[in-house]
Structures are given as C-alpha cells and as structure tokens.
RODO-2510 file (C-alpha; in nm, 4 decimals, decimal comma):
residues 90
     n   res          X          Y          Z
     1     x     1,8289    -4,6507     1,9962
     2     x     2,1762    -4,6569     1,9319
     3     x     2,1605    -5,0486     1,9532
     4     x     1,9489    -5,0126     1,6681
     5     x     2,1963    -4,8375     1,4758
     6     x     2,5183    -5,0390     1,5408
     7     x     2,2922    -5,3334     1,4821
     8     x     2,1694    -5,1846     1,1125
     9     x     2,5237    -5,1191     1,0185
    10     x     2,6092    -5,4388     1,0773
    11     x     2,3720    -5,5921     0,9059
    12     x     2,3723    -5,3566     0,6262
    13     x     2,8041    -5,4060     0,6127
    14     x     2,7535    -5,8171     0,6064
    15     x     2,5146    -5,8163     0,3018
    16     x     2,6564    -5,5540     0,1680
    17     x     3,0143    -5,7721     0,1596
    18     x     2,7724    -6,0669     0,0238
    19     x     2,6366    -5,8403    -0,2697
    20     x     3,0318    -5,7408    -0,3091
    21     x     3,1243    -6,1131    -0,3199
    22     x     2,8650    -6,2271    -0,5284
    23     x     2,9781    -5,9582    -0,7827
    24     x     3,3419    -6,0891    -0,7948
    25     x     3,2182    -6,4223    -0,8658
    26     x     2,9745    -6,2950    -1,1566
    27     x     3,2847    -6,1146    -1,2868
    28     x     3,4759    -6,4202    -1,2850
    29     x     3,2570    -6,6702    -1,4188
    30     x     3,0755    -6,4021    -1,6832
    31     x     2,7103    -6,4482    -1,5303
    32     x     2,4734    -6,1359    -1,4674
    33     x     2,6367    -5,8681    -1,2606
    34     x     2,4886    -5,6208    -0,9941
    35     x     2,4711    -5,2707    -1,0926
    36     x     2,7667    -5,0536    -0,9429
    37     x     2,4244    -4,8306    -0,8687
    38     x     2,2922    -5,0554    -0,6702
    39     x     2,6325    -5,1617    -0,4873
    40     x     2,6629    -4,8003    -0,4231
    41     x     2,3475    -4,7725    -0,2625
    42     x     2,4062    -5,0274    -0,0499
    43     x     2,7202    -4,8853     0,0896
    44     x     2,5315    -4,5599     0,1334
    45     x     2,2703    -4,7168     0,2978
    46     x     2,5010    -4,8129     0,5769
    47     x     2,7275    -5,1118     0,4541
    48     x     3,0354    -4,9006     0,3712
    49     x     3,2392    -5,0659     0,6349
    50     x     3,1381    -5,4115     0,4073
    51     x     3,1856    -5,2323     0,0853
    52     x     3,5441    -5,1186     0,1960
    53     x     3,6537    -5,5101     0,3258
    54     x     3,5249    -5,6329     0,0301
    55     x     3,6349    -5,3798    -0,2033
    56     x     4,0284    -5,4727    -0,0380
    57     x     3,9527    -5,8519     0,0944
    58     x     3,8606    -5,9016    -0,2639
    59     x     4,0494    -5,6987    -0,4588
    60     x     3,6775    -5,5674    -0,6595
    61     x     3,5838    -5,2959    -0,7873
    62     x     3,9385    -5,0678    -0,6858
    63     x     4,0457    -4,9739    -1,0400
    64     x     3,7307    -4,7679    -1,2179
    65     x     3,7917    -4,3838    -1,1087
    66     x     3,4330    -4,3085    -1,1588
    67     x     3,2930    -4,5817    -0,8538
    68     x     3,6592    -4,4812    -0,6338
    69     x     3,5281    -4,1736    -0,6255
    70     x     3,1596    -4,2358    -0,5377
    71     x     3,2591    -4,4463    -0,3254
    72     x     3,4479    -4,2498    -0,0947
    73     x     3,1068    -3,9817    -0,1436
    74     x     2,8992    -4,2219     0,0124
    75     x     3,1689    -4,3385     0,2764
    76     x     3,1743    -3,9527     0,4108
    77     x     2,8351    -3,8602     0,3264
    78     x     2,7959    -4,1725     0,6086
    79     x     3,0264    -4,0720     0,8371
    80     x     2,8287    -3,7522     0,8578
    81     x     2,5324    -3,8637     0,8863
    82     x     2,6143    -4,1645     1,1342
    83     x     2,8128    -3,8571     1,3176
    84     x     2,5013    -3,6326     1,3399
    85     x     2,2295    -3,9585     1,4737
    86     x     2,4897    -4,0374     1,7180
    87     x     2,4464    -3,6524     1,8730
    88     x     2,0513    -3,6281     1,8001
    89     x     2,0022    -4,0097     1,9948
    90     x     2,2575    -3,8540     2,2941
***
C-alpha cells in the first residue's frame, strides 16, 4: 500500500507541474487561465512537491500573499496527512 501512495504523489506532483506550466504559458501569451482554486487543489491533493518545483523552476505564482499563504496550508496540511497514512499502512 505504500507503493500506492509514493506512486499517487508522483503522479499527482507531475500533472500538477503540467497544470503549473500550462498556467505560466496562459499568463504569458493572455489565453484562459486555471483557477488558483483549482491549482490549489491540486497541490492539496498530493502534487505539492510539483506545485513547489514549478512554483520556483518557473518563477509562477510566488508574488500574490493570498495563494503564498495557502499554499504553504496545503503543503503542511499534506505533510500531516501523508505523515499519519504512513503510520496507519505500518
């Protein structure tokens, strides 16, 4: 089971660096742009570690307070809960 879960972060932390990338090049170009909801969600969902390398590979979305700060929410609210399967799957 904890296959599983290294696997789904994975996963989760590649698309969620697509989504991040695909934003950037919205931005750029002025074309329709994904929700910082949804780009949220996806980090909490698992893809934080992608959020974060895109976030600093990409230099996106690191200036508005407001999504800092919920981003770092969902990075710990993560950590805890990754923390907590890790002990219930020992």
């Amino acid at each position: 089971m904890k296959i599983a879960v290294c696997s789904w972060l994975m996963v989760a932390s590649l698309l969620t660096f697509i989504v991040y990338w695909r934003d950037k090049r919205a931005a750029r170009t002025g074309a329709w742009r994904t929700p910082e909801a949804t780009l949220l969600l996806l980090g909490l969902a698992g893809g934080w570690p992608g959020a974060w390398l895109a976030r600093h590979g990409l230099r996106h979305k690191t200036r508005k307070q407001p999504f800092r700060a919920l981003f770092w929410f969902s990075v710990l609210a993560n950590l805890a809960l990754s923390w907590w399967l890790w002990r219930a799957l020992a």
